[in-house]
C-alpha positions in Angstrom: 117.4 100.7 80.0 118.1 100.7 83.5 116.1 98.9 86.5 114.0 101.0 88.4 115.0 101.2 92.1 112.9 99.2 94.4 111.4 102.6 96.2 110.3 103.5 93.2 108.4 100.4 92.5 106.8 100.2 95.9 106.1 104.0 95.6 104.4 103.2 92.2 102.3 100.3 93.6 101.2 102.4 96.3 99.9 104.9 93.5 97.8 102.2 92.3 96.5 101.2 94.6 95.4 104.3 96.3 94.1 105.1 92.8 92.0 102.4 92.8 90.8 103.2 96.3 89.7 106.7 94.9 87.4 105.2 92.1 86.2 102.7 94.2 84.7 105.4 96.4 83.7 107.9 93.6 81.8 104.6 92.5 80.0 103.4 95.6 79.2 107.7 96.4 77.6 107.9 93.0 75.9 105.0 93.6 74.2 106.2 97.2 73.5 109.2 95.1 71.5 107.6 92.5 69.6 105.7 94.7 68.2 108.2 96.8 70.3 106.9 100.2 72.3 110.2 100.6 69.8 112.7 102.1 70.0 116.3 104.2 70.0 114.3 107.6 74.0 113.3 106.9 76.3 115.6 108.7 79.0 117.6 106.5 82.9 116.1 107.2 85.2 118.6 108.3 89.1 118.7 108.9 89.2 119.8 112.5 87.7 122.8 114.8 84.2 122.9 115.8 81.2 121.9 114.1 80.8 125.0 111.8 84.8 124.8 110.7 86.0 127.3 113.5 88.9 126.4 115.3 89.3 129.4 117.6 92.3 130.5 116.1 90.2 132.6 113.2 91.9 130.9 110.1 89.6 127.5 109.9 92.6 125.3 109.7 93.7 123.3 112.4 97.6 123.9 113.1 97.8 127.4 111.1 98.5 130.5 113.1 96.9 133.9 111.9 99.0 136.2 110.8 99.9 139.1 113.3 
């Protein structure tokens, strides 16, 4: 068997950890859910453009360029 290359091993770690992350925050989110702390009054999160997901360019995604 040969040793992984040390990318590879930082590249896994990295996995992990940002795994981890991820069910940490699926965890504390179902937990505002359950107890009641999550109501209408929170804003919705959006990846850029305006507040209802326009960004003026007619495709909702910052960056992209309609098609001509």
């Amino acid at each position: 068997m040969y040793r992984r290359p040390k990318f590879l091993e930082i590249l896994l770690e990295i996995r992990e950890q940002m795994s981890r992350d991820a069910d940490f925050d699926v965890d504390l989110f179902t937990e505002l859910v359950r107890s009641g702390k999550i109501t209408e009054g929170h804003g919705s999160h959006s990846l850029g453009g305006t507040e209802n997901g326009d960004n003026g360019n007619g495709t909702g995604l910052k960056g992209v360029k309609p098609k001509s």
